[in-house]
Residue frames as a rotation matrix with the C-alpha (Angstrom) as fourth column:
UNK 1
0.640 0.509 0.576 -61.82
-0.518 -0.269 0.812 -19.96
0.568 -0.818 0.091 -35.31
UNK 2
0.791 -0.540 -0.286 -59.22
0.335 0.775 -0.537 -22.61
0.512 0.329 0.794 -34.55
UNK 3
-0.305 -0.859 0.412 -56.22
0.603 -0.509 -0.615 -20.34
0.737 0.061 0.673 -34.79
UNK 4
-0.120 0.005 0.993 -57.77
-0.133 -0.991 -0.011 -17.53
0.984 -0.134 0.119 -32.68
UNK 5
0.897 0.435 -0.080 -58.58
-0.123 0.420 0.899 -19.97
0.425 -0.797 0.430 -30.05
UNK 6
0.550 -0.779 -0.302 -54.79
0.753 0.619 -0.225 -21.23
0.363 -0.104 0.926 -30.02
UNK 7
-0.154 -0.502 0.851 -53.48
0.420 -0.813 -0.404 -17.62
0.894 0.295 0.336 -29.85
UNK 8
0.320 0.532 0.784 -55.87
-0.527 -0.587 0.614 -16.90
0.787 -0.610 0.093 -27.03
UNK 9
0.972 -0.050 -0.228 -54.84
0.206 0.647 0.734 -19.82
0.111 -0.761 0.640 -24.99
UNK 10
0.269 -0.949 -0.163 -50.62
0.940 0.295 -0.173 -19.33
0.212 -0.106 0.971 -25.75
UNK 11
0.144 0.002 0.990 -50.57
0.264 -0.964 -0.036 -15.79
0.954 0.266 -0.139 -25.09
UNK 12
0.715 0.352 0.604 -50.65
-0.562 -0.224 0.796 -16.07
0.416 -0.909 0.037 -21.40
UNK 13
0.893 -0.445 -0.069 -48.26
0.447 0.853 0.270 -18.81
-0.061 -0.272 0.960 -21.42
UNK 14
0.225 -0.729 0.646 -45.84
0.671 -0.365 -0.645 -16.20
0.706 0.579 0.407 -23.32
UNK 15
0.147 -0.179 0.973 -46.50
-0.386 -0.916 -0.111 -13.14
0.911 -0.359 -0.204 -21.11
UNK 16
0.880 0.393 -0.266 -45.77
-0.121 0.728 0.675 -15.45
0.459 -0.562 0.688 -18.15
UNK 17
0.626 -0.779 -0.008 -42.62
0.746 0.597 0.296 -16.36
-0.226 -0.191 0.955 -19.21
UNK 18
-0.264 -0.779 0.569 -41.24
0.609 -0.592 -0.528 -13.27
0.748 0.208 0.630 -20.16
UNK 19
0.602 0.566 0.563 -42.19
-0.135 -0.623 0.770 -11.93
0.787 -0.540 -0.299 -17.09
UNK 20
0.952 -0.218 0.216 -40.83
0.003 0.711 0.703 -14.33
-0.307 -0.669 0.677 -14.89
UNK 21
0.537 -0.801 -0.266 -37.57
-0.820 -0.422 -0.386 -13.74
0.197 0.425 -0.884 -16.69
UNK 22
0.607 -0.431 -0.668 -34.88
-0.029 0.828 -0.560 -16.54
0.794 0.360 0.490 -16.61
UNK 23
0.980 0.050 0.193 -33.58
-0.189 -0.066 0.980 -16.28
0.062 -0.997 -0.056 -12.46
UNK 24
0.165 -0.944 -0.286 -30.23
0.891 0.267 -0.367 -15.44
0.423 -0.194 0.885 -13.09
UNK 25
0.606 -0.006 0.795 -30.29
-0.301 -0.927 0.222 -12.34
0.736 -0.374 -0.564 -10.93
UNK 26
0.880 -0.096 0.465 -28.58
-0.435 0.228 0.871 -14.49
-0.190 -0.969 0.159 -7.92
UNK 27
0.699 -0.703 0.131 -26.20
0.632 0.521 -0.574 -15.29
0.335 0.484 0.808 -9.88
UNK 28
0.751 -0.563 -0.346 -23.10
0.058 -0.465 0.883 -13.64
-0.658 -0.683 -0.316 -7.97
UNK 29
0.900 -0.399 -0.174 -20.60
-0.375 -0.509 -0.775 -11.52
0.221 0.763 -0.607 -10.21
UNK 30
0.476 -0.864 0.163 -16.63
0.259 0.314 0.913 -12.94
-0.841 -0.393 0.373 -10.31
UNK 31
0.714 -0.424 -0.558 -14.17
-0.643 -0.711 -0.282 -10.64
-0.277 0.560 -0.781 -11.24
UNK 32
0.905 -0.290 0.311 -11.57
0.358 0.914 -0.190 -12.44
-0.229 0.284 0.931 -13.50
UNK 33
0.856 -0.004 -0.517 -7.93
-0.056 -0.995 -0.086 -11.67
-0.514 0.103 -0.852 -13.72
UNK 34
0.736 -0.234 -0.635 -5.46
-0.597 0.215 -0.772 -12.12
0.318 0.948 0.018 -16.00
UNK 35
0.881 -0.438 -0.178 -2.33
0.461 0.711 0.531 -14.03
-0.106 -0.550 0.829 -15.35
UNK 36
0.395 -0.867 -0.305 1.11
-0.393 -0.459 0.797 -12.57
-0.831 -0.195 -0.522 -14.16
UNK 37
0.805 -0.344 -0.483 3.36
-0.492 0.068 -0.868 -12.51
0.332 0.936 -0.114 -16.99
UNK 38
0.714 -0.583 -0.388 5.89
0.693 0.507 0.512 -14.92
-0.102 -0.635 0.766 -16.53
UNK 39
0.695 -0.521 -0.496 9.18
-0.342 -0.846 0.410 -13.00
-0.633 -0.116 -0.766 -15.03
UNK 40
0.022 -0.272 0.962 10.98
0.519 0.826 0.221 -14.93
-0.855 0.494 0.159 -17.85
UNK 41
0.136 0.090 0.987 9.33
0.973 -0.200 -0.116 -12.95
0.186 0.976 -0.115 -20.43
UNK 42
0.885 0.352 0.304 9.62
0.332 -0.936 0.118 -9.98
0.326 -0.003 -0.945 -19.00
UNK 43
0.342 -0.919 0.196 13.24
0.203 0.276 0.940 -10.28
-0.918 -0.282 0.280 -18.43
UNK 44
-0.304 -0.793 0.528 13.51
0.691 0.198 0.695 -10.85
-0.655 0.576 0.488 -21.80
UNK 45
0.580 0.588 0.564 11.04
0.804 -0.523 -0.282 -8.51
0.129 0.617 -0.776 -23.06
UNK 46
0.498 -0.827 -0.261 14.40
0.071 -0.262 0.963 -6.18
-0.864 -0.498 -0.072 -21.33
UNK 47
-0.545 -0.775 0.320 16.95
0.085 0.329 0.941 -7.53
-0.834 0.539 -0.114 -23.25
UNK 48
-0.184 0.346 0.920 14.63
0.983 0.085 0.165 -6.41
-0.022 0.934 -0.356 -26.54
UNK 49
0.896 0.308 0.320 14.42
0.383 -0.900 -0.209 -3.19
0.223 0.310 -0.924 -25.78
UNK 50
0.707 -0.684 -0.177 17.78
-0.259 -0.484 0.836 -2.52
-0.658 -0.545 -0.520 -24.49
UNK 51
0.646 -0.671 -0.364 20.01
-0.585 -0.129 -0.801 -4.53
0.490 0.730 -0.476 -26.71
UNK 52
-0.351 -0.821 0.451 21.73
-0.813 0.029 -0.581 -5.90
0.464 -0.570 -0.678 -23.34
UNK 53
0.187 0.551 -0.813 21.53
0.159 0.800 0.578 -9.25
0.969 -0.237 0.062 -22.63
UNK 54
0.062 -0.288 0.956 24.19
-0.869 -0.486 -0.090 -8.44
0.490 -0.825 -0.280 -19.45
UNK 55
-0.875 -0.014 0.484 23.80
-0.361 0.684 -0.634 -10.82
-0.322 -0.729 -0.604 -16.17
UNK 56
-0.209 0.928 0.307 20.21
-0.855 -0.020 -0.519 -11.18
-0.475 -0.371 0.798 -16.84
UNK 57
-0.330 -0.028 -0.944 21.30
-0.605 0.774 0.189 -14.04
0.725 0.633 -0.272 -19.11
UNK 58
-0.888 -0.445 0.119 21.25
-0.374 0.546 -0.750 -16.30
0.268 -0.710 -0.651 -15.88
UNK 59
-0.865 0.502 0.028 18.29
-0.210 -0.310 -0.927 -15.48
-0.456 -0.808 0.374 -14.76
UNK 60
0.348 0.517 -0.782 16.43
-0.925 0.325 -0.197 -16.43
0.153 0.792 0.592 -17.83
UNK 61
-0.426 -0.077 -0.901 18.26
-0.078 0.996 -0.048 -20.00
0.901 0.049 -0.431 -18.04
UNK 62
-0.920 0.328 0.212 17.20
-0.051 0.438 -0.898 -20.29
-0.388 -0.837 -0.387 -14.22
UNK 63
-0.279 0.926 0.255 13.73
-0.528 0.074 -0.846 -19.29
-0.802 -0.371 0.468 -14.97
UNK 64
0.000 0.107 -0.994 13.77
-0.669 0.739 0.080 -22.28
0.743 0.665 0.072 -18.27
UNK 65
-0.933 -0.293 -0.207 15.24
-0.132 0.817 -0.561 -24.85
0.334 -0.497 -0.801 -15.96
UNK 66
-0.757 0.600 0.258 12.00
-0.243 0.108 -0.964 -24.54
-0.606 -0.793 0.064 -13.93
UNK 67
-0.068 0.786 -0.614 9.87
-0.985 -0.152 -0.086 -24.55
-0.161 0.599 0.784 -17.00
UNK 68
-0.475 -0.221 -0.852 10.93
-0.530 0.845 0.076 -27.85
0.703 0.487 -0.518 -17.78
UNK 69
-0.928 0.342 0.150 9.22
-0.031 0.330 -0.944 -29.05
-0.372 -0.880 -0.295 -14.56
UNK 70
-0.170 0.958 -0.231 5.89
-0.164 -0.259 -0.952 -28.41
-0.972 -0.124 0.201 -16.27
UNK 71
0.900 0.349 -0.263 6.72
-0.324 0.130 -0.937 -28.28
-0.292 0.928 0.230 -20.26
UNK 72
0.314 -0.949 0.015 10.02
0.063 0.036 0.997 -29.72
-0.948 -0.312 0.071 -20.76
UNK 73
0.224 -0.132 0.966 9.48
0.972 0.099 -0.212 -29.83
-0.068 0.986 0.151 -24.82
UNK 74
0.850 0.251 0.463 9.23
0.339 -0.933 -0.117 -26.09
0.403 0.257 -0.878 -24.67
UNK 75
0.776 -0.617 -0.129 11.94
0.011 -0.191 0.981 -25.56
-0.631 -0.763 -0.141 -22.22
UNK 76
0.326 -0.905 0.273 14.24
0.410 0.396 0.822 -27.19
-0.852 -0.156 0.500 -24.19
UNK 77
0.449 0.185 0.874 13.39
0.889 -0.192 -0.415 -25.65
0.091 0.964 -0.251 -27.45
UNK 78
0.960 -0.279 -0.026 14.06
-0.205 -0.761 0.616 -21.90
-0.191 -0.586 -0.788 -25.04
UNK 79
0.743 -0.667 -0.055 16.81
-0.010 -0.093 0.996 -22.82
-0.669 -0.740 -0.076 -23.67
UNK 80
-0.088 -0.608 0.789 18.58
0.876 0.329 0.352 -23.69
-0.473 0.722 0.504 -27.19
UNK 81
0.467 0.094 0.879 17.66
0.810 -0.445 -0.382 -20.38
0.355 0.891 -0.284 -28.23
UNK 82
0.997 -0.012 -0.081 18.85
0.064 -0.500 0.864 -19.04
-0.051 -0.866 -0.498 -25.36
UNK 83
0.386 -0.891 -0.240 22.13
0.027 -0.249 0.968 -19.57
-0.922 -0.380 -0.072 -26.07
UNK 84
0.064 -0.324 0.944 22.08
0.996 -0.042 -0.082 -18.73
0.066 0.945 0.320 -29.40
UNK 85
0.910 0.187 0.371 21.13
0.074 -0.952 0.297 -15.23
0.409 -0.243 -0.880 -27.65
UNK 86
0.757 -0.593 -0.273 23.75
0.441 0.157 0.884 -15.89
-0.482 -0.789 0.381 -25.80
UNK 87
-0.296 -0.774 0.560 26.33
0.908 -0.047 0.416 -15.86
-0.295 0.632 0.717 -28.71
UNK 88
0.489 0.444 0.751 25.15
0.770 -0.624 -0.133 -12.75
0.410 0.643 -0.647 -30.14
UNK 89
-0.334 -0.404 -0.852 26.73
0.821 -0.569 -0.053 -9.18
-0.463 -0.717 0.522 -29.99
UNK 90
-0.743 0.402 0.535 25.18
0.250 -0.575 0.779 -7.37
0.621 0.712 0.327 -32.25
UNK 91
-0.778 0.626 -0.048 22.26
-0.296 -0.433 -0.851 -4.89
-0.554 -0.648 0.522 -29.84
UNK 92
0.062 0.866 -0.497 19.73
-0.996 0.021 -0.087 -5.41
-0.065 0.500 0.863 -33.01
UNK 93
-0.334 0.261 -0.906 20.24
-0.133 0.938 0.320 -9.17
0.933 0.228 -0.278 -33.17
UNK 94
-0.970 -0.028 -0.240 20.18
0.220 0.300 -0.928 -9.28
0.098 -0.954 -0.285 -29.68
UNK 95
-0.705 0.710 0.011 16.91
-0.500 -0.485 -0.718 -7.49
-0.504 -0.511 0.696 -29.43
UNK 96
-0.529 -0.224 -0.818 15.67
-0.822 0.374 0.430 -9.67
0.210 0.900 -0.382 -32.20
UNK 97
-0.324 0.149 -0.934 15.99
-0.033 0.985 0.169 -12.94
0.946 0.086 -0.314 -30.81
UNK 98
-0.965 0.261 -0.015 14.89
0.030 0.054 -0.998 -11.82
-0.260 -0.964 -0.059 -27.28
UNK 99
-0.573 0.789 -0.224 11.91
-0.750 -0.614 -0.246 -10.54
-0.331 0.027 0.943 -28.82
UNK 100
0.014 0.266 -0.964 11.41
-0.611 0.765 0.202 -13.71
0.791 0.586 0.174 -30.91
UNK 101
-0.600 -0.640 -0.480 12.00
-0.071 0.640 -0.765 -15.83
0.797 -0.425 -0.429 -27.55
UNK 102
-0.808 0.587 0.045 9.79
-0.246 -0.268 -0.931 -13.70
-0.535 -0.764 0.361 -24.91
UNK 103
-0.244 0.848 -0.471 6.65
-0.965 -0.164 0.206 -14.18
0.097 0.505 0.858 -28.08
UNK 104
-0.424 -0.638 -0.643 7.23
-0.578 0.737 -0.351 -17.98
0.698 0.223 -0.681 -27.35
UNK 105
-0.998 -0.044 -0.050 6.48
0.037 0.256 -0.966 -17.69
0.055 -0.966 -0.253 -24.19
């Protein structure tokens, strides 16, 4: 008699709360978007499908230098591979080590 008494009494407490539901309806939706790829990698992500490093060499070392403002370990690690890219004439090494360089990022 106990038990049936408990049951009778929490049963109302239950259908209460699942009624009443947890008031996150007002919660206000926020759309989330990725970050821009950096124009770094996509520079070099270039120079991996082409084969051609070209002028755009520059532009990469500019857009290291600036890293280094923020991660300079990483930068410098880049930038040393960078000019192993540099040396390269081979189109398939070249695409290679861009490709290995832009995954870095």
């Amino acid at each position: 008699m106990h038990v049936r008494r408990n049951v009778f009494f929490g049963l109302p407490l239950v259908l209460m709360a699942a009624l009443t539901g947890c008031g996150g309806a007002n919660i206000p939706e926020v759309s989330v978007t990725p970050p821009a790829a950096s124009p770094v990698k996509a520079l070099l992500m270039d120079v991996a499908n082409t084969g051609e490093l070209g002028s755009g060499a520059s532009l990469i070392r500019d857009g290291l230098e600036e890293m280094k403002a923020t991660d300079p370990a990483k930068a410098s690690v880049l930038l040393e591979e960078l000019t192993v890219l540099e040396g390269l004439e081979d189109p398939a090494e070249i695409q290679a080590k861009a490709k290995a360089i832009a995954d870095k990022l």
